[in-house]
N, C-alpha and C positions, 0 to 999 in steps of 0.2 A: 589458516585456522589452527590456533594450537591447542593439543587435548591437555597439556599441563594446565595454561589458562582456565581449563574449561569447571578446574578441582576448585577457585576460586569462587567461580560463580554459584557454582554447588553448593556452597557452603553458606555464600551470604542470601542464597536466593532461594531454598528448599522450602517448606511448611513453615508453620511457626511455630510447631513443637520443635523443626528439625535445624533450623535456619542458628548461624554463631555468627561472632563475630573472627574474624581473618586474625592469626596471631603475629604479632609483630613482622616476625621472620614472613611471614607469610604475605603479610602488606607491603614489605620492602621486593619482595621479587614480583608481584603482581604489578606495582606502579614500574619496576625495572623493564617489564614484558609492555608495559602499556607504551613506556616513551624509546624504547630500540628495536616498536618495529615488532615485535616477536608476536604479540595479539592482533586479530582482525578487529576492523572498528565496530562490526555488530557483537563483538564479545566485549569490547569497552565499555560500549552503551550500557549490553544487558548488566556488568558489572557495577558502574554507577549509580544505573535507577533502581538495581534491586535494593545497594547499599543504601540508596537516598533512603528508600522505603522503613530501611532495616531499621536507618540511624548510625551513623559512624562512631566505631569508640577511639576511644584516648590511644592504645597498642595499632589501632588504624591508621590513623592521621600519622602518628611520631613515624611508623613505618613509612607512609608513602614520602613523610615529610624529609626524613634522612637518608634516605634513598636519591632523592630529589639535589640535595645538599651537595651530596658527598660525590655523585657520578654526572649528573645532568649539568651541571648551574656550572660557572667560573666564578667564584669567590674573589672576592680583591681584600688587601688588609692594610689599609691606611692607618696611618701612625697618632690615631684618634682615643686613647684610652677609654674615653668618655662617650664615645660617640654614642645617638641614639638614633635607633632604627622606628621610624613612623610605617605605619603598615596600614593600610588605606583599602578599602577593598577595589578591587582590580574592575569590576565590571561599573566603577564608579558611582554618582548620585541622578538623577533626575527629577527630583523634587523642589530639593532645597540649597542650597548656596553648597557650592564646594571649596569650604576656606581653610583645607589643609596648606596649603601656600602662606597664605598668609599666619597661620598658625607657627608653622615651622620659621618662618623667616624672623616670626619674634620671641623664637626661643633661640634662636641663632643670634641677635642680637643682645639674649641674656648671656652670651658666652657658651650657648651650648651647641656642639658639635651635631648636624643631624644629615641623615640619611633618607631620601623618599624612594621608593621603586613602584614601578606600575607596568602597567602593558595597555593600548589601548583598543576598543570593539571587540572587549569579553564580555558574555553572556552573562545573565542574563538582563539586566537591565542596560549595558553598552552606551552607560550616562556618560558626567562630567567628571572628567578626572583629575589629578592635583597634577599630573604631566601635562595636560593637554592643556590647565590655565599657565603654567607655569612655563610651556613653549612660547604661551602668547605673549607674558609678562621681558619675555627675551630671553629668559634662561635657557642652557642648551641640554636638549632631555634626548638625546638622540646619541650621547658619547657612547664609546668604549670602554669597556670593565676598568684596563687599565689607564684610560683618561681622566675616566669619575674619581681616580684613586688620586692621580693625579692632581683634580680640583680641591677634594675633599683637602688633602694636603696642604694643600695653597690657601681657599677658601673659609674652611668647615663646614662647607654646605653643597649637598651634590643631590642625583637624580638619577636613578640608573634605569634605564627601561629594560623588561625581562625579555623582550628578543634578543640583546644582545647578551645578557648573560646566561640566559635558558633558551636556545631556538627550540630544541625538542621541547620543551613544554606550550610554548606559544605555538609549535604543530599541532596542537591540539584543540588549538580554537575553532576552527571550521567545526569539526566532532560535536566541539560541547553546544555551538548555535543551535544543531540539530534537536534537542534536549526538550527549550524552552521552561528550562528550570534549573535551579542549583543544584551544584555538586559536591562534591566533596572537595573539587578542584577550588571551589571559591574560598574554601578555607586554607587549606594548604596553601593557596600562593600567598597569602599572607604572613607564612612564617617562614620566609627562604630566609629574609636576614640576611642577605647575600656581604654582609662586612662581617658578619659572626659580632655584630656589634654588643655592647655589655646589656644595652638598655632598650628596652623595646617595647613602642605603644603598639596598640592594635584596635582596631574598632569592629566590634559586633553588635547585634541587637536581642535576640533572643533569650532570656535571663536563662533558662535549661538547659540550655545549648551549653550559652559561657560558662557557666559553673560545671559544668559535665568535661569542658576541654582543657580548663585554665592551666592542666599542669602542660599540657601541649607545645606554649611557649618555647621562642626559642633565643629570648636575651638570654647571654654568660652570665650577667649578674643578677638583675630581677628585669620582672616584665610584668606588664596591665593591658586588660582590655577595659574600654570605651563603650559603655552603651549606650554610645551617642546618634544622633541624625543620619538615618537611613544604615544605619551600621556601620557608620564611620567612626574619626577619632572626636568630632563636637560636641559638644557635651551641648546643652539643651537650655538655653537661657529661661528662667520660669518653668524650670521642670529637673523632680530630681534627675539624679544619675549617677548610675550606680558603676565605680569601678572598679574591677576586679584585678584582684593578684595571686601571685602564684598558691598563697596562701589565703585562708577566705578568712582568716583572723586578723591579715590588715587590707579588706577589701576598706573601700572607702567611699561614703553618701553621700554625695556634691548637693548643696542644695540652696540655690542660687537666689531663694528669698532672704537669708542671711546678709547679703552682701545687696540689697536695695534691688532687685529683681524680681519680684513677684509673681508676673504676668508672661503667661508664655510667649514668645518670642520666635518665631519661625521664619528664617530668611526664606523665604522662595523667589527662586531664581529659573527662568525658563532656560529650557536643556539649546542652549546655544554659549560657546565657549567664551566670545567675545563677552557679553553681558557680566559672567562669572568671573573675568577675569576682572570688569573694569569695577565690581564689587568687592574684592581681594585688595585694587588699588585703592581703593577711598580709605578701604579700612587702615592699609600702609600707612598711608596720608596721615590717619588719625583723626579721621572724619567723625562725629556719633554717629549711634544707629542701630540698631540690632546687630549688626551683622559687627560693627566693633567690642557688641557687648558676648557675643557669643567665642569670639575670638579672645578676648582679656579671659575667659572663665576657663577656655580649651585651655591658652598657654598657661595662664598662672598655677594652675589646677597639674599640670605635667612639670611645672617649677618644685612645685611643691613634692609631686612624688618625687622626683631627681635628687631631693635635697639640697637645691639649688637654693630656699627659702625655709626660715622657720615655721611658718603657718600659710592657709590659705586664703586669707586677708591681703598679707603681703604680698603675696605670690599673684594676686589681682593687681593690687597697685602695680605691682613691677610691671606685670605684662603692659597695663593701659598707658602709666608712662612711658615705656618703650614704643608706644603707635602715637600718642600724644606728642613726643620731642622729634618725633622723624627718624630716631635710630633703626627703627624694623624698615623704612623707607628705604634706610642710607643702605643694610644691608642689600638690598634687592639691587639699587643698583652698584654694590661691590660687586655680588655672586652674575650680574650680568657683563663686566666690564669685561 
């Protein structure tokens, strides 16, 4: 039990005349105490759900989140200028189709360099995740820091799982099961970034939330979040979606009845990995379907933020063509050979 610890809790957890939020300096040595060991888990807990209660500010998150970065994590730096970091939420989906895979794989086939990371059986939902389809698709999600660099290098397309670049973070998954609710932890693994890459999607849900954290990010150059399906990167076929950037003067209104979409469109997919995966395949294939129309809007719509495309017209066509010709196919099985 430590009584340093105990000035944190104090603070996020008092009245609600009395209760603040933790300042930077103060978030970076409390998330330090949380993963080397120096806190008891009943002071973890009490610190989390007081904070859930409280609401996490922007000096919170950045805190725990560079703390995280800078002592916990092993960073790799592949020789990727462009590279973009996808940021998936960790405790994954259980509703509806998980087609970050397939997302990535055809923006990878537009030429663009990208990055998944994940960990799997985090709370709270301990769905489908873009590692666990993309193990089954043959990809190898199981590498070392400096192996993934390795691929990434060879390939431009890699998969890092957070035990092996964060084990003390991924010690804290037992802790957080106990919970049965989100934490602040579910945001923050979202922005390790572990390439320090320029470019960085992210997917959240909550429109208050996002605009309250957007400047949090942790692309070098710019970064978006997604207030896509179940707080992933998918944008919502037959529904707007709205995404956000570092700046809220070029957020951007997706809005998928423009482009022959009208009718909402919900993949659901039962929480079993094989099914998820073999829906990621079809869409490779270039099959129709919802589940190809939701993927052409994710990637052309992330073409379009990259600069990859003049408008987001195009940025559809490209995507669909690339599932249509086989090229998002052929990559999948390049990144498997």
């Amino acid at each position: 039990m430590s009584e340093h610890f105990q000035t944190f809790i104090r603070a996020v957890a008092r009245g609600e005349k009395l209760k603040r939020d933790l300042t930077y300096d103060e978030a970076a040595d409390c998330m330090r105490m949380i993963l080397d060991g120096s806190a008891a888990e009943a002071q973890i807990g009490a610190l989390l759900m007081t904070q859930r209660v409280k609401g996490e500010s922007v000096a919170e998150i950045k805190g725990f989140t560079d703390v995280i970065r800078e002592e916990f994590m092993v960073q790799i730096r592949p020789d990727m200028p462009d590279l973009l970091d996808i940021a998936c939420p960790y405790n994954g989906k259980t509703r509806t189709a998980q087609l970050a895979p397939a997302v990535a794989l055809t923006l990878h086939a537009a030429g663009v360099p990208v990055l998944l990371h994940g960990a799997e059986g985090i709370p709270t939902k301990t769905g489908i995740t873009p590692g666990a389809v993309l193990r089954h698709l043959g990809v190898q999600v199981d590498l070392w820091p400096h192996e993934v660099e390795a691929v990434l290098n060879q390939t431009g397309f890699g998969f890092l799982d957070a035990g092996r670049f964060s084990p003390a973070w991924i010690a804290l998954t037992p802790l957080r099961r106990q919970f049965g609710l989100r934490t602040v932890c579910n945001t923050v693994e979202k922005f390790f970034n572990p390439t320090d890459a320029p470019y960085q999607v992210s997917g959240f849900f909550h429109k208050n939330y996002i605009d309250r954290i957007r400047t949090t990010q942790t692309g070098t150059r710019s970064s978006w979040m997604i207030q896509g399906e179940e707080g992933s990167i998918e944008t919502a076929a037959g529904r707007r979606t709205h995404v956000f950037a570092n700046d809220p003067a070029d957020d951007l209104i997706l809005c998928p009845a423009e482009v022959g979409l009208p009718e909402r469109e919900r993949v659901e997919v039962p929480v079993d990995v094989a099914q998820h995966a073999a829906v990621n395949l079809s869409v490779l294939r270039g099959e129709p379907g919802h589940a190809r129309d939701q993927v052409t809007l994710t990637a052309g719509t992330i073409l379009y933020l990259l600069g990859q495309v003049s408008n987001l017209q195009i940025g559809f066509i490209t995507a669909e063509r690339l599932l249509i010709d086989g090229k998002a196919l052929a990559h999948l099985e390049r990144v498997t050979a």
